[in-house]
Structures are given as C-alpha cells and as structure tokens.
C-alpha positions as CSV (number, residue, x, y, z in Angstrom):
1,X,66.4,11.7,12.1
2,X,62.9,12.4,14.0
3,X,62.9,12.9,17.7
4,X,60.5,10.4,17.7
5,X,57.8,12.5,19.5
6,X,54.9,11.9,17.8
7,X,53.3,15.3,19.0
8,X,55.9,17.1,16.4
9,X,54.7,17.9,13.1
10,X,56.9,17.7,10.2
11,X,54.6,19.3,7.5
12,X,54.3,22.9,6.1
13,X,51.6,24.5,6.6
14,X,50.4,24.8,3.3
15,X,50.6,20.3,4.0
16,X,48.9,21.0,6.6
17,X,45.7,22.7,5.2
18,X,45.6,20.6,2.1
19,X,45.1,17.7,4.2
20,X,42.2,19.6,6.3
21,X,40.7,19.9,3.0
22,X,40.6,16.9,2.0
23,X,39.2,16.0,4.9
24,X,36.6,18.2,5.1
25,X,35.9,17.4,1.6
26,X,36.1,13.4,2.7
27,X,32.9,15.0,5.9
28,X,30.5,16.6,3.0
29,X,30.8,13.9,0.8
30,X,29.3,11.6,3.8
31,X,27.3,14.1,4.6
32,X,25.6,14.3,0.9
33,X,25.4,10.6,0.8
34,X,23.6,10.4,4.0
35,X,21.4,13.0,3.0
36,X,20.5,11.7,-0.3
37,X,20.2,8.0,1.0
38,X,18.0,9.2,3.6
39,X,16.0,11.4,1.4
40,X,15.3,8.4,-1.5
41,X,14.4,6.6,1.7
42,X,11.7,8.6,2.6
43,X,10.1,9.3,-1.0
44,X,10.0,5.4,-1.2
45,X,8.1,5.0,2.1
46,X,5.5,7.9,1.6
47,X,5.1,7.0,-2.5
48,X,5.0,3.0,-2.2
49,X,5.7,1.7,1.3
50,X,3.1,3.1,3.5
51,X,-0.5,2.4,2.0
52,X,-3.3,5.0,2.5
53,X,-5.2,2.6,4.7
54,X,-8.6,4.9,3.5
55,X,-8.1,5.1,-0.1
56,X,-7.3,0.9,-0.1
57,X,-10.6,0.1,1.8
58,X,-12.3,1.7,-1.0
59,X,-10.9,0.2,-3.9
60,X,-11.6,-2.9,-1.9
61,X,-15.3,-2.0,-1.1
62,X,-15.0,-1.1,-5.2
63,X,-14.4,-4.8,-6.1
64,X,-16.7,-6.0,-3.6
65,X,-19.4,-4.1,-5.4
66,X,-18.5,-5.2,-8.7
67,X,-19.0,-8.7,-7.5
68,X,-22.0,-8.5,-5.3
69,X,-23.4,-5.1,-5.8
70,X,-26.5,-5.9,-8.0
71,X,-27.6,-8.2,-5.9
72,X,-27.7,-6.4,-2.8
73,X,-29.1,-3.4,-4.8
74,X,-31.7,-5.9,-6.2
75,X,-32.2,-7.0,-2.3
76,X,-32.9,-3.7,-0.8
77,X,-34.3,-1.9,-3.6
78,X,-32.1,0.7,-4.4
79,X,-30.3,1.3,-7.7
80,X,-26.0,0.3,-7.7
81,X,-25.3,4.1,-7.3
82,X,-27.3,4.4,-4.2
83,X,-26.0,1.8,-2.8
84,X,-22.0,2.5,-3.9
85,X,-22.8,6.3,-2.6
86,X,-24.1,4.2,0.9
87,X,-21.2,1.7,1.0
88,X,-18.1,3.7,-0.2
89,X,-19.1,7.5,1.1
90,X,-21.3,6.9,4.0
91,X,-24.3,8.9,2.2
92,X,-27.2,6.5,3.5
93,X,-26.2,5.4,6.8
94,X,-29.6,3.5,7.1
95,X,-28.8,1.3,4.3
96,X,-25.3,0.8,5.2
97,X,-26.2,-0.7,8.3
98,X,-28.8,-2.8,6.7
99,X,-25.9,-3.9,4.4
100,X,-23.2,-5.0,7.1
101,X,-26.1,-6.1,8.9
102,X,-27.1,-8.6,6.4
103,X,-23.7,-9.4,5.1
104,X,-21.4,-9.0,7.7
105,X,-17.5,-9.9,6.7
106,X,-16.6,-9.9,3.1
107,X,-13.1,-12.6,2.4
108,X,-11.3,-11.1,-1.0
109,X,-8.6,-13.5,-2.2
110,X,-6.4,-12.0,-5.2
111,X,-4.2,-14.5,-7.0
112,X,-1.6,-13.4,-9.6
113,X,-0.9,-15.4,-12.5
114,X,2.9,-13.6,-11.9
115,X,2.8,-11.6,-15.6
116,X,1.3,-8.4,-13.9
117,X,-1.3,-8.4,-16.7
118,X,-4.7,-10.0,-14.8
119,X,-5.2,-10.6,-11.3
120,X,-8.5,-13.2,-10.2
121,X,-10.2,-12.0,-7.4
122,X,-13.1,-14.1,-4.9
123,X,-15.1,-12.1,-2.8
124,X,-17.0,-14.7,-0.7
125,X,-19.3,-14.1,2.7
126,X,-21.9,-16.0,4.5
127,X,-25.0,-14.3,4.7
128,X,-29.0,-15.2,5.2
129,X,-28.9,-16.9,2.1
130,X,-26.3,-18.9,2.4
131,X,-22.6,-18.9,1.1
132,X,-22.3,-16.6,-1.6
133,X,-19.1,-16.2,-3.6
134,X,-17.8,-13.9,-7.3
135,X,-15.3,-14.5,-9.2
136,X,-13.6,-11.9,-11.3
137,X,-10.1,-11.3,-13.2
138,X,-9.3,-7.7,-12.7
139,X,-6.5,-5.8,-15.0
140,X,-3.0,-5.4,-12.4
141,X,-3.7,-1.4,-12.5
142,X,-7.2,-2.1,-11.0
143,X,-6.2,-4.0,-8.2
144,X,-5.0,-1.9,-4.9
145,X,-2.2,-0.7,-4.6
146,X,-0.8,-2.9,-1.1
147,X,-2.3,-5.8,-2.1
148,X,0.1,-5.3,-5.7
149,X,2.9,-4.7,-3.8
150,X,1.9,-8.0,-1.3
151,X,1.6,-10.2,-4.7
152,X,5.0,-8.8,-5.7
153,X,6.5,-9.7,-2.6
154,X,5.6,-13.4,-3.4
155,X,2.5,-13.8,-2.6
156,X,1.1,-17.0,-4.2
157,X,-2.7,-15.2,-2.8
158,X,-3.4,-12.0,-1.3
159,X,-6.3,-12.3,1.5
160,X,-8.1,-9.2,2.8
161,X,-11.6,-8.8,4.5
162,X,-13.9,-6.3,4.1
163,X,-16.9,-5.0,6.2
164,X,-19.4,-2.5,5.2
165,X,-19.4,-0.9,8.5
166,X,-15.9,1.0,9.2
C-alpha cells in the first residue's frame, strides 16, 4: 500500500517524461490557438473593421458630386472636373471655400433594399436657394465601404454628413 505522502512519486521516469510531454504539447497547442485567434483578429480589424476615415470622405464627397455637382459647376462657372479636382483633392482652395461657403453641410441617407444589389442614396442641404435634395440608387460595390458594413449591421438607413471644407 502507499505511504500516503502525496510528495512520493510512484511513476518511472520514462511516466514521468511522457507526461511532461504531453503537457508541453497540451502549452503549444494553446499557444498556436492564441496566436492564430489573435492574428485572424487583427487581419479582420485592419481589412474590414477600421474604415480609412480619408478614403470614406471621398467616396462620400464622390456621391455628393454625382448628385449636385452640375449644378454647382453650372453656379460657379467651372467645368465638373474642376470642381471634383477643388472638392475631392484640395486643388482650388478658392473655389472650395466658395463651395462650403455656399452650401455648407451636405445630409447623405443610404437605404438598402436588404438584397445587396442597389442602395438609394439622398443627399439633401439648405443653401441660398433653398432646400435642395438628389436622389440616386447606387450599385452595393459603389457605396462606401463603412456605411456597407453599417447597413449590414441592420441598418434600416445609413446617415452621414458631408462638408466641403475638411
């Protein structure tokens, strides 16, 4: 019978070193899973978690231009290219003031229809003339990137404002 002192150890060696083994084995195996987990984690955050704050202004001024672009072309006499180069790359920082001047606040509402096909987007502001509001259905790959992953979430609508002036 055992002497009932738990200090004494009945195995053989070679017991003993299998069982180190294993748990050693038992350590890396946790440790790959961490890794991995943690790893997967971070390729989801940097790929669709964390929006490029820069590159989703722009394909918001984008649709803001498709809306109202001609007429504020038309308004300040420049051609649509002049005045995306003004609003989306700072090129004319005249007639990007004159713009969010003018303008001010742009309100973009995106409603899915839920079949990640078309997405219907009004871009509405109050300017000197009055309310002024476009309507357009943009194809799901057009429409920026957060604002998909918003509607996704469950979004029923998808506000966002936009300003000519950073």
């Amino acid at each position: 019978m055992g002497t009932g002192d738990p200090s004494a150890d009945t195995r053989t060696p070679a017991e003993r070193e299998k069982k180190e083994g294993r748990s050693r084995m038992f350590a890396l195996l946790v440790l790959l899973v961490v890794a991995a987990g943690g790893g997967t984690w971070w390729l989801l955050r940097r790929g669709t978690g964390v929006p490029d704050a820069a590159a989703d202004r722009r394909e918001i001024g984008r649709i803001v231009l498709l809306a109202h672009g001609p007429d504020w072309a038309e308004r300040h006499g420049v051609d649509t290219r002049q005045l995306s180069a003004a609003l989306l790359d700072g090129a004319d920082p005249a007639l990007l003031h004159r713009v969010d001047t003018e303008v001010g606040p742009v309100d973009l509402r995106f409603h899915g229809s839920g079949s990640r096909t078309r997405v219907t987007v009004t871009a509405e502001y109050d300017g000197p003339r009055g309310h002024a509001k476009a309507t357009a259905d943009l194809p799901w790959d057009d429409v920026p990137r957060q604002v998909r992953a918003d509607l996704l979430r469950g979004g029923a609508a998808v506000l966002r404002t936009w300003r000519a002036a950073r």
